[in-house]
N, C-alpha and C positions, 0 to 999 in steps of 0.2 A: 606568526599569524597576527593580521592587526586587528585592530579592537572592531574594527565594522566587520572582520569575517566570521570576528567569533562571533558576535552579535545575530548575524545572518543565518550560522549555522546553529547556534542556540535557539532562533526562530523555527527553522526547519524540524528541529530535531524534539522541540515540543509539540512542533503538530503530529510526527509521526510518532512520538511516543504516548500518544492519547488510544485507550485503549482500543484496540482493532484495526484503529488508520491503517497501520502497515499491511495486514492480514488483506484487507479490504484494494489497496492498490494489488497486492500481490495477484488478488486473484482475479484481477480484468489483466495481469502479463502478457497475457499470449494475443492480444486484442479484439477478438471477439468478444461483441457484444452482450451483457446478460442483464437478463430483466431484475426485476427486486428479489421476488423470490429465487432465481437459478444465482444471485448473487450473495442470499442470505445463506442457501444450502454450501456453495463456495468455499464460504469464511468458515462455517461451521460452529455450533453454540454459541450465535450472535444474536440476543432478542431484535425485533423487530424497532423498537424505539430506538437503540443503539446505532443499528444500520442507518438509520435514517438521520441520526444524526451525527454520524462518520460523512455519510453522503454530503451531506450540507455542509459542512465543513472542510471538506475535499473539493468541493466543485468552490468553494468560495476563495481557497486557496489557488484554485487554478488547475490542481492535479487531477479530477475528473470531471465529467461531463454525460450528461444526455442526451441520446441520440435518438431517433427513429426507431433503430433496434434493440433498443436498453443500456446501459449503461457503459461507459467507456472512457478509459485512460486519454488526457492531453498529449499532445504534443509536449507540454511540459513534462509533463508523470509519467510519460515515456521515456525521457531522458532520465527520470530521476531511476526509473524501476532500468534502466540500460547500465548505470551505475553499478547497482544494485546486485546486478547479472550474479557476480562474483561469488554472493551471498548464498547459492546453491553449492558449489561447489564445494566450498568451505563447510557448508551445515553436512555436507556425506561425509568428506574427513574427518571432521568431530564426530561427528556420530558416530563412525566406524571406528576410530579409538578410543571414545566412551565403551562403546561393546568389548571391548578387549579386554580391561581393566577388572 
């Protein structure tokens, strides 16, 4: 990997690991629209300052956006959560050989 992808993906990967970005794309996935609050219930144990400042910082990033009907993944943040897809799958394996143990 060359030094500009680490770079790029070390950009990436600080924004999503700020706390709830992820939670917060995850839960506009399915693309339907949701307002502040159907978005704060969503994430689940998100204060309201937080969200709002996940939000701002996701739409300035480019991965979300405002709509007419509330809130909503890019074009970009769709790819990135399209990526991402795999991440479901993988979390019920784990989880189902965590319960075994």
């Amino acid at each position: 990997m060359s030094s500009k992808e680490n770079v790029a993906i070390n950009q990436l990967l600080e924004k999503l690991e700020r706390r709830y970005a992820l939670r917060v794309l995850w839960a506009l996935r399915d693309g339907h629209p949701q307002t502040f609050r159907l978005l704060q219930d969503s994430v689940g144990g998100i204060t309201p300052n937080t969200l709002n400042t996940r939000i701002k910082e996701l739409r300035e990033e480019g991965l979300m956006e405002h709509g007419n009907d509330g809130y909503v993944v890019t074009a970009s943040g769709q790819d990135l959560l399209k990526r991402l897809s795999d991440l479901q799958a993988f979390a019920s394996r784990w989880a189902a050989a965590r319960a075994k143990k």
